[in-house]
Structures are given as structure tokens and as C-alpha cells.
C-alpha angles and dihedrals in degrees: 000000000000087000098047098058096049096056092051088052090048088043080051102050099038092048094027111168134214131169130186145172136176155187134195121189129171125214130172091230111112133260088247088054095046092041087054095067095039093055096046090081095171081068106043082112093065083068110030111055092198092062109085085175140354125171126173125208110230127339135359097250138099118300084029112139131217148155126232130191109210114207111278088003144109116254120267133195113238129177133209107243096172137032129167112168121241094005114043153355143166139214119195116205122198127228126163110296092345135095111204111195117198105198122187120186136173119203131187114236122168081261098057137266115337116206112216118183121186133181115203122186120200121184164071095287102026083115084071099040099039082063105032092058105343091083079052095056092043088051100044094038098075087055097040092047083054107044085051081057100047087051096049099057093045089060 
């Protein structure tokens, strides 16, 4: 079992996988505006298309749990792992062999906010799940990054 093990830890290391993708956008809507609709977590659906259901259990703050449904796909646990107020935060969800992050961050330019959403894979098997719902999330970011926006102004 030892062995084993092992060998799964030195196979890791050696062919270690990651997989990201990205968007920045920048919008003239507030942090507080912006902050609002990530921290409404039961709604993240009214602005990303590719959540069916999320739900977080307690505060919206780091070593919260939750569950999201992505659209057309089973529900999965996530926890928050980071959570600065008015600026960032990240929620890391589990699949086999495969860590996904979700980081969000805000950052203050001369033109505004600009939004920038990333999605970062680590693991043995993030080759099969970089192309089994990574190329999903790369298509459907872009769009989520800028309905959150829309919404954002329009408050």
C-alpha cells in the first residue's frame, strides 16, 4: 500500500497538470455593487449561466462549505479558501484526483474596477478534466464575467 502510494505521489510530481483560463473586464459599477452579487451565493445562477445551484453553509467567509450544480452536471462540495472583503475571494471545488479554484478579484485601475475571474486546475487527472469541462467553463466565463457586470451597473 506504502508503494503504491509512493509511487502515486512520484507519477504526480513528475506529470504534474494544471490547467487555467481567465477574463478581466473592467466596469465603472462599485465594489459594494460588485461584492453584493458575489456574496449572494444562492444566485450565483442569475449571472452564470453554467451554475444550475450553489448554496453555502454559514458565512461568506474562508473554511465556509457549499455545494454547487453546475449546469448538466452532478452536484459537487466546494469550500471557500480565501475571502478578502470588498476585493477577493476563492472557492475550491473537489473532483477525483483534481483540485478546481474559482478566484475572483477586484482591483482598483484610473477606469474603474476591473473584474477578473480565473479558473486554475491542479492534479493528476486535470488532462481529463481540462477537456471534459474545462473547454465548458472557457467558453461560458467571458459571458458570466460580463452579465455580473451588467448587473452590477444596473443596481
Amino acid at each position: 500500500m506504502h508503494v503504491l502510494y509512493l509511487h502515486l505521489q512520484l507519477c504526480q510530481a513528475k506529470y504534474f497538470n494544471m490547467w487555467t483560463t481567465e477574463v478581466s473586464r473592467k466596469t465603472t459599477a462599485s465594489k459594494e455593487q460588485i461584492w453584493k452579487l458575489w456574496t449572494d451565493v444562492s444566485n450565483w445562477n442569475v449571472w452564470d449561466s453554467e451554475v444550475e445551484i450553489s448554496e453555502l453553509f454559514g458565512q461568506f467567509q474562508t473554511g465556509t462549505k457549499g455545494i454547487l450544480k453546475p449546469a448538466g452536471g452532478p452536484k459537487t462540495k466546494f469550500e471557500m479558501i480565501e475571502c478578502t472583503n470588498f476585493k477577493s475571494f476563492t472557492d475550491r471545488s473537489f473532483l477525483p484526483l483534481c483540485k478546481m479554484d474559482f478566484i475572483h478579484t477586484m482591483t482598483e485601475t484610473k477606469d474603474g474596477i476591473e473584474i477578473t475571474h480565473k479558473v486554475v486546475m491542479t492534479g493528476f487527472m486535470t488532462f481529463l478534466f481540462s477537456k471534459v469541462i474545462g473547454s465548458k467553463i472557457k467558453v461560458g466565463l467571458p459571458f458570466a464575467v460580463e452579465k455580473l457586470i451588467k448587473l452590477a451597473e444596473k443596481n
